[in-house]
N, C-alpha and C positions, 0 to 999 in steps of 0.2 A: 553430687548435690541432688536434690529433689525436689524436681521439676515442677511439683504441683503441691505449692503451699500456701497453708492459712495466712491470713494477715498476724496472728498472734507471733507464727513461725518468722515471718518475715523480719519483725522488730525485735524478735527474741536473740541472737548474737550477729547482726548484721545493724554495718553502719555503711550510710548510702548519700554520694554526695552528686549533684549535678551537674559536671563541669562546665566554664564559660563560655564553651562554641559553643553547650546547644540553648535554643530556645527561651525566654521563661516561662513560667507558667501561666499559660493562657485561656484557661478554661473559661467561659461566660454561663451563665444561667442555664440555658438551655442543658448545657453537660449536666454542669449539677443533678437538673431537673431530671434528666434521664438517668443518670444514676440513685438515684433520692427514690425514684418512681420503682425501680428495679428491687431495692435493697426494701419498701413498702408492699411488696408485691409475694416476698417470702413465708411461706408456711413457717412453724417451730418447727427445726430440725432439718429444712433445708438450705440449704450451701448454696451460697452466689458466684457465682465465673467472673471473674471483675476483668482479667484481660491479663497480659502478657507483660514481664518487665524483663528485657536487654540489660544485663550489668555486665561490667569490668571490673578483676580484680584490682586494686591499684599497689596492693601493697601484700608482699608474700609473708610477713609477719603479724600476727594476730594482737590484734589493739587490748590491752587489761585497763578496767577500770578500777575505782578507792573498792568495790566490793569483791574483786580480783575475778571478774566475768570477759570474759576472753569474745572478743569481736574482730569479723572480719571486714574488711573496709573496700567498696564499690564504688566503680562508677556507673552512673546510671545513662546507660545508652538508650534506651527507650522505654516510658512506661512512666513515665516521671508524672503526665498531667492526672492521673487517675492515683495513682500511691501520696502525690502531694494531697489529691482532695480528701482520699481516705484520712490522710493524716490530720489536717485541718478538721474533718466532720472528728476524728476520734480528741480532738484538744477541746470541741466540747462541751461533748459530753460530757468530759474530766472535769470542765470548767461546771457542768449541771450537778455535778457528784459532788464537787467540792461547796458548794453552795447548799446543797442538802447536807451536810457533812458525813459524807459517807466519808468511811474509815479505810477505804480499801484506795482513795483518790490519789496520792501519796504514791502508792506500790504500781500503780496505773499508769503516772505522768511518768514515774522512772522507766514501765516495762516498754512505753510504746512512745514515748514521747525526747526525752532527754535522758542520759546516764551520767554520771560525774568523774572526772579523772581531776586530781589531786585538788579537789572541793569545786573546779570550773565544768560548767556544766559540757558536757559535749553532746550535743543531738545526734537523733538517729538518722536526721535526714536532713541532709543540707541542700538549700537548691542555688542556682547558679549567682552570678553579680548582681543581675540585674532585680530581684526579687528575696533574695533570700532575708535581707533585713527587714522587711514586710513578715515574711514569712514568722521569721526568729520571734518578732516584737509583735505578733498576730493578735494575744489576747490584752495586753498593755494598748495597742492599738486602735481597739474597738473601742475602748472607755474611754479615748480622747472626744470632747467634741471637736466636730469638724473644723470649726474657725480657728483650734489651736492646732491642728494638721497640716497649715499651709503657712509658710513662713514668706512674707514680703522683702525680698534681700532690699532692695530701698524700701524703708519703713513708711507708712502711708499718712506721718506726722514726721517727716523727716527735718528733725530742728533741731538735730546735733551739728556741732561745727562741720563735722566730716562731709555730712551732705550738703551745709550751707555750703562751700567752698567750691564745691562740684557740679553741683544738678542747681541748673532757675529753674524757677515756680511753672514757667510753661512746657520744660523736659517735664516734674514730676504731674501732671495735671495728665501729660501722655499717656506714659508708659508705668506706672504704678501699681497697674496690674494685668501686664504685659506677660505673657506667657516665661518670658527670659527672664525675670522677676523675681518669681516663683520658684519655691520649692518644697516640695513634702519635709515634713520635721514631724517627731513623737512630739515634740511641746515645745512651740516660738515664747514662751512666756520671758523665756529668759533675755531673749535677745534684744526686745525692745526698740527705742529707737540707738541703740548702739551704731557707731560708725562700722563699716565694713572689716575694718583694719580688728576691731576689735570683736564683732560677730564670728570672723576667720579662726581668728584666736590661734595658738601653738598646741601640739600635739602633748596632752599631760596636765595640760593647766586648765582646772576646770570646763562650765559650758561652752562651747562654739563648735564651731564648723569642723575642725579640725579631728577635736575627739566626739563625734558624732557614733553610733551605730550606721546611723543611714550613708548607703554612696553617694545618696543624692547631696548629704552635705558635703560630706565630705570633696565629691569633684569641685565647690568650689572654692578651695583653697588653690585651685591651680591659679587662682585671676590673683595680681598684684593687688589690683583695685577694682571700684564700681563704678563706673559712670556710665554714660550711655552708651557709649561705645561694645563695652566687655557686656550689656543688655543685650543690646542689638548682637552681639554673636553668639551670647547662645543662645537666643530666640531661635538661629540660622541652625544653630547645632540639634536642640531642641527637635525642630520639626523636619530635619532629616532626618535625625534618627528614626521618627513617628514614621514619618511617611516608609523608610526600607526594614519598619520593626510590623507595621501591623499593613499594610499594602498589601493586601496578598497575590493581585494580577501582576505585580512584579516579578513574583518568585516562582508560582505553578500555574500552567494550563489546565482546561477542566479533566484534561487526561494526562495531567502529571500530578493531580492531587496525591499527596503522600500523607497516606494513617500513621501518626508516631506512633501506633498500640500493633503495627502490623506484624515484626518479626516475635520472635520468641524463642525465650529463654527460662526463664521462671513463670509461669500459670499460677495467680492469684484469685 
């Protein structure tokens, strides 16, 4: 294999997935920024060092897709926050091509972005649980406005029987937009004031919870029901998670700080 390749190289017969021990993707602004600043900073005709990616092979048979293009498939041990963002800034620009309607946008989204195996799409880079449906549904994402991105699981006109029967007027007056509440959705439009039983839905039969893209819907199909009780824990669940996901004097001293870009394997 060789060691010091293009980004072109990279997405050209490799498919790279993140598995769910490590991380998600955590990059803030400032990365961006200093990437953005570096890749503006380039003369024509010279080459950027973008940093080091850590893979595992995961599978010793080479993946063929509908155009019979042979891929080998990785796990990505380290290098993931900087090749996600490359990825992300090149969807786009795809997305700026296709809105000019460059003719080459098409051949573009397939070489660096997604391939097709028997008409379903398969990406070239998957990232772990916690992110990857964000990721997947990135440019569908951005077109939502915001207020249809956040889904109220008790609805904030709750005057279906379901809720009648479960929540008084001074639970919903509480906790209605209550952190444990809450959750990301590509479009609440559908769910309305539906009862929970019915938001949950079965897995196959149209909108709900259940057949979601997002995990975040889909974890809560684990709850029988809603009331305030199943609120109140995962509010508990919720801000534990936060606190052991983004805490960081939990996990490193200032001389245990750990670079994910520090080993190497592939030089992009």
């Amino acid at each position: 294999m060789e060691y010091l390749q293009t980004i072109q190289k990279i997405f050209q017969d490799q498919l790279f997935s993140v598995p769910d021990y490590q991380r998600g993707y955590a990059w803030e602004e400032r990365h961006w920024q200093d990437l953005w600043d570096d890749i503006e900073l380039l003369e024509k005709g010279q080459d950027h060092y973008t940093g080091t990616l850590v893979i595992h092979a995961v599978d010793t048979e080479r993946f063929s897709d509908d155009n019979g293009d042979e891929f080998t498939q990785y796990d990505i041990v380290d290098g993931q926050q900087r090749l996600t963002t490359l990825s992300i800034l090149i969807v786009e620009m795809i997305r700026q091509f296709e809105i000019l309607g460059a003719a080459n946008a098409i051949a573009l989204r397939s070489r660096y972005i997604a391939t097709t195996k028997n008409g379903l799409a398969m990406p070239k880079l998957k990232l772990n649980r916690d992110t990857n449906d964000f990721y997947l549904d990135w440019k569908s994402f951005q077109k939502k406005d915001k207020q249809d991105t956040i889904e109220h699981i008790l609805p904030q006109t709750p005057n279906n029987k379901y809720w009648c029967d479960r929540w008084t007027t001074k639970d919903i007056k509480e906790v209605t937009h209550d952190l444990g509440n809450l959750v990301v959705t590509l479009d609440n439009s559908s769910y309305g004031n539906k009862g929970f039983d019915d938001k949950k839905g079965k897995p196959g039969v149209g909108k709900c919870y259940a057949n979601s893209s997002l995990f975040s819907e889909k974890e809560l199909c684990q709850y029988d029901e809603w009331t305030r009780s199943e609120l109140e824990n995962r509010h508990e669940e919720i801000g534990s998670w936060m606190k052991s996901r983004w805490y960081a004097e939990d996990y490193y001293s200032d001389a245990q700080t750990v670079d994910d870009e520090d080993d190497a394997d592939i030089d992009i």
